[in-house]
C-alpha positions as CSV (number, residue, x, y, z in Angstrom):
1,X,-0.8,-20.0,0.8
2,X,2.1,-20.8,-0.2
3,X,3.6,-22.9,-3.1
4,X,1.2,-21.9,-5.5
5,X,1.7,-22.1,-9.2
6,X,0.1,-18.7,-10.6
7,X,-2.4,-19.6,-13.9
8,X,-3.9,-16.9,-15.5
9,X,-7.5,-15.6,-14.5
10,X,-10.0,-17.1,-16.4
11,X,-11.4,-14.2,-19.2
12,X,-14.9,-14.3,-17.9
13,X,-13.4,-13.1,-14.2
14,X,-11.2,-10.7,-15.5
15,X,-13.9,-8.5,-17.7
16,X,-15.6,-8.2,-14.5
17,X,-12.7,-6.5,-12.6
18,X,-12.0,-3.2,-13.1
19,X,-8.0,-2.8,-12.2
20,X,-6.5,0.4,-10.6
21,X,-6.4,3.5,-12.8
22,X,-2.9,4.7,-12.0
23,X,-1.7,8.2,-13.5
24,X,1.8,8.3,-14.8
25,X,3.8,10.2,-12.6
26,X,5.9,12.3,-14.8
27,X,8.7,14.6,-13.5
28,X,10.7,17.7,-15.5
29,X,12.9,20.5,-14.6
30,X,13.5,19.5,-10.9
31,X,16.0,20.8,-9.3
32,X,18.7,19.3,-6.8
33,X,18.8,19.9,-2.9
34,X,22.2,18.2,-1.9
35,X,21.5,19.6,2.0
36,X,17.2,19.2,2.2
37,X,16.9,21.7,5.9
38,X,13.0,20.4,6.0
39,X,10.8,21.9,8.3
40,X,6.9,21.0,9.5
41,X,3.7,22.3,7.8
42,X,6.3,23.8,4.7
43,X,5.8,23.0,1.3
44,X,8.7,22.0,-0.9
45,X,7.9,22.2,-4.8
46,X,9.9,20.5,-8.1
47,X,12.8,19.4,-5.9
48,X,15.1,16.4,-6.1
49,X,16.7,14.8,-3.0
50,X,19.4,12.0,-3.3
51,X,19.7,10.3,0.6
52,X,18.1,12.7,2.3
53,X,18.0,12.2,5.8
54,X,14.9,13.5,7.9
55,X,15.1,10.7,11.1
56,X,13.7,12.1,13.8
57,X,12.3,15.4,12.4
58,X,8.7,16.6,13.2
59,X,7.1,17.1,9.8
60,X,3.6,17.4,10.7
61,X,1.5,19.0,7.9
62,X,4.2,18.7,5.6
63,X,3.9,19.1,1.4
64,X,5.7,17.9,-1.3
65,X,4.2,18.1,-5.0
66,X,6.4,17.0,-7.6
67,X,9.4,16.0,-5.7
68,X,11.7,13.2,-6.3
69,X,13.2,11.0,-3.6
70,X,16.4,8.4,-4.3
71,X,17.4,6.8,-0.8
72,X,15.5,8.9,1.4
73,X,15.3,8.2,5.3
74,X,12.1,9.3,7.2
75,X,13.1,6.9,10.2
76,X,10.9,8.0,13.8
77,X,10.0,11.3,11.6
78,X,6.5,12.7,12.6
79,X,4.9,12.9,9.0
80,X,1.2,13.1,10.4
81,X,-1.2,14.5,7.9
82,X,1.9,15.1,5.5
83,X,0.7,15.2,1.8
84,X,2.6,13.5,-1.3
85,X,1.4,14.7,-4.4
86,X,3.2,13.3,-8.1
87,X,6.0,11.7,-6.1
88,X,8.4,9.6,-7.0
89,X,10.0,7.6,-4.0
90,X,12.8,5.3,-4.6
91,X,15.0,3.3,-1.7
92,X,12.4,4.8,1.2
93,X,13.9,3.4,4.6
94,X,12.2,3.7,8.4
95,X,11.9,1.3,10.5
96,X,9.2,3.3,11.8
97,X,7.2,5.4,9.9
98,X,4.7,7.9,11.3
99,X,2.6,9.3,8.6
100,X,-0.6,8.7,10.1
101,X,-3.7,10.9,8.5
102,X,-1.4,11.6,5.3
103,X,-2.4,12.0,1.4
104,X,-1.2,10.1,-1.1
105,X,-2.1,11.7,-4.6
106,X,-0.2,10.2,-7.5
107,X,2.5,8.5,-6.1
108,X,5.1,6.2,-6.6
109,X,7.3,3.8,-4.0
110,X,10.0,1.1,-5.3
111,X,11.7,-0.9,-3.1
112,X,10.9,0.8,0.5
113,X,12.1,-1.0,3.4
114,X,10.0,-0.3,6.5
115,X,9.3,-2.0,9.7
116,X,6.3,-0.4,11.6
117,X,4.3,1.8,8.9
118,X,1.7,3.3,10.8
119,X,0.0,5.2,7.7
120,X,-3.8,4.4,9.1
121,X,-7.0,7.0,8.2
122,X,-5.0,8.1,5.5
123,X,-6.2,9.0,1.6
124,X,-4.4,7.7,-0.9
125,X,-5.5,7.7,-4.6
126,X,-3.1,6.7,-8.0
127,X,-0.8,5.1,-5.4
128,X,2.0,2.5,-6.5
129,X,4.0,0.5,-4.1
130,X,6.9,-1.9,-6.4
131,X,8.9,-3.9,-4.5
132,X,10.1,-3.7,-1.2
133,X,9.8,-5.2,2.1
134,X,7.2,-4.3,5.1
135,X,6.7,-5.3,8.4
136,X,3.6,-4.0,9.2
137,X,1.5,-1.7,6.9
138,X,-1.3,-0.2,8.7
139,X,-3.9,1.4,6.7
140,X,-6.8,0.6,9.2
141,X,-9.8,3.2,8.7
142,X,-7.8,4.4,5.3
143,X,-9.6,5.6,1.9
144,X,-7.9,3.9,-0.6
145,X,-8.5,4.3,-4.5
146,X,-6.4,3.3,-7.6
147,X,-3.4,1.3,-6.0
148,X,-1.6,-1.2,-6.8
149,X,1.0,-3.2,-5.2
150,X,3.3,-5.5,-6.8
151,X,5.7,-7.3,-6.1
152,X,6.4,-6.6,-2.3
153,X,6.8,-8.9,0.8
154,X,4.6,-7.5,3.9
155,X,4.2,-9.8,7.2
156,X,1.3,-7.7,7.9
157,X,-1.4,-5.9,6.5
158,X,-4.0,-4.2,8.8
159,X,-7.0,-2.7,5.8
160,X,-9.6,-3.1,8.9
161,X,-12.3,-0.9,8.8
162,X,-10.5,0.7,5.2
163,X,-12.5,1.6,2.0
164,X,-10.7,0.4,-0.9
165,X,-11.7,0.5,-4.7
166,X,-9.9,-0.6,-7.4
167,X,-7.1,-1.8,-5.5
168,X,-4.7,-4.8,-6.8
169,X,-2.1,-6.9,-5.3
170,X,0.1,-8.6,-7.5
171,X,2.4,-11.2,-6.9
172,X,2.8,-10.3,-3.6
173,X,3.7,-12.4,-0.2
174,X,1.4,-11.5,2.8
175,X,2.3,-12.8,6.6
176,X,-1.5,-12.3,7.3
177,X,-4.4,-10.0,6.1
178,X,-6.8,-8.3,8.6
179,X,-10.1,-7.2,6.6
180,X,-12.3,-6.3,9.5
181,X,-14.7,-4.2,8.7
182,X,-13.4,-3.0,5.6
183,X,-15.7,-1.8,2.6
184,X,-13.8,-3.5,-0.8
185,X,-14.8,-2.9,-4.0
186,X,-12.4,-4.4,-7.2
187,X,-10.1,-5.6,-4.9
188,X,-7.9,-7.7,-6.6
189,X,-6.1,-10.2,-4.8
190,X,-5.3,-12.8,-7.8
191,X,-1.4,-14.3,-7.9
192,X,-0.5,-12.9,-4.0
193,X,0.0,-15.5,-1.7
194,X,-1.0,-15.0,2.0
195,X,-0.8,-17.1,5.2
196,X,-3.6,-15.6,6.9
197,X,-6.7,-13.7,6.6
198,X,-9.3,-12.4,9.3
199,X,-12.2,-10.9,8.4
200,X,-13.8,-13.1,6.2
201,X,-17.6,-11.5,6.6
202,X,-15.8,-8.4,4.8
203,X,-14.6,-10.8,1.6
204,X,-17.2,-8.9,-0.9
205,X,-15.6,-7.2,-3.5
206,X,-13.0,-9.3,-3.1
207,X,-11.5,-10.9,-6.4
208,X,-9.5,-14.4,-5.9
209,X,-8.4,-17.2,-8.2
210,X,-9.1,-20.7,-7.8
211,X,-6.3,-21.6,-6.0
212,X,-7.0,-19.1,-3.0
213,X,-10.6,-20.4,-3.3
214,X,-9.8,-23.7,-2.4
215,X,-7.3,-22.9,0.0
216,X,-10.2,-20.5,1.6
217,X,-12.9,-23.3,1.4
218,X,-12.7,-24.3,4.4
219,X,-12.4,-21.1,6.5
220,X,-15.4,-20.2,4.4
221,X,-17.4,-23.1,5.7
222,X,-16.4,-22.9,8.9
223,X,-17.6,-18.9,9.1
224,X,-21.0,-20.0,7.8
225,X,-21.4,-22.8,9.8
226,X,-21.1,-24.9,7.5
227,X,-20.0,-28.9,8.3
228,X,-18.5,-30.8,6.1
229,X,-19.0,-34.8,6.3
């Protein structure tokens, strides 16, 4: 879908959406670890970490509540069922990223650059993702609530079998966009440009402009059967 020209949604479709209510994520009195020693299933409280490294670590069960992250490096790190509560995480890099089963509550990502993110049956809720590049994002068989994504380029998105609610993608460029079996509700997908989409028997809930209607058409006819002479 691309070349577009973005217009803006007509007012009668955009009363009826309800858009992501994302909490601002606001962080005091933190205080500076130059040499992070992180370690699984610890929490780490009101800290700030400037290019931290943590490639390769097992950090299962992890927790960090109001910590702030500038160049961070999780690269091959075992974050599974780690939790991210008001977070703010700037420059994230890992070409692979293992934080499958993990909690998102009330955070922020600007500009991460990772290749395999394998973040499926995962929770997040408040969630903002600005920027950046992805490879693959797998949420498969994730709850998702309240996120927004703006701005990012992903080659692939894997939501299949996800629940999502109030979710928006915004100017955003998508390789291809597996919906299979997923359960959308205010999912906003107006101004984002995608090549690809499977899953079109899972499009309700599903809020598109015009453009991406007509360049949908006729994958739409052709999943209902439908011939057109």
């Amino acid at each position: 879908m691309a070349g577009r020209s973005a217009g803006k949604p007509r007012q009668g479709a955009a009363s009826k959406v309800t858009p992501p209510r994302l909490a601002p994520v606001t962080l005091e009195g933190l205080r500076d670890d130059d040499a992070p020693d992180f370690r699984r299933a610890d929490r780490y409280d009101g800290m700030r970490y400037s290019r931290a490294d943590a490639d390769g670590l097992e950090l299962s069960g992890i927790t960090f509540a109001e910590c702030e992250f500038d160049g961070v490096s999780f690269h091959d790190a075992q974050l599974r069922g780690a939790t991210f509560r008001d977070c703010v995480v700037a420059e994230a890099f890992a070409p692979v990223l293992n934080a499958a089963r993990s909690t998102m509550h009330d955070v922020v990502f600007s500009n991460p650059r990772w290749g395999s993110a394998e973040l499926y049956e995962g929770g997040w809720q408040s969630v903002r993702i600005d920027g950046g590049k992805i490879d693959y994002l797998n949420l498969r068989g994730s709850r998702l609530a309240d996120v927004q994504i703006s701005d990012c380029i992903i080659s692939e998105l894997d939501l299949g079998s996800a629940t999502a609610a109030r979710v928006a993608l915004k100017n955003c460029t998508i390789g291809s966009l597996d919906l299979v079996g997923a359960k959308l509700k205010d999912f906003d997908l107006r101004g984002t440009d995608f090549r690809s989409i499977s899953g079109l028997g899972s499009l309700a809930g599903v809020v598109i402009d015009e453009y991406q209607l007509g360049l949908l058409a006729p994958l739409l006819a052709a999943h209902l059967g439908v011939v057109v002479a």
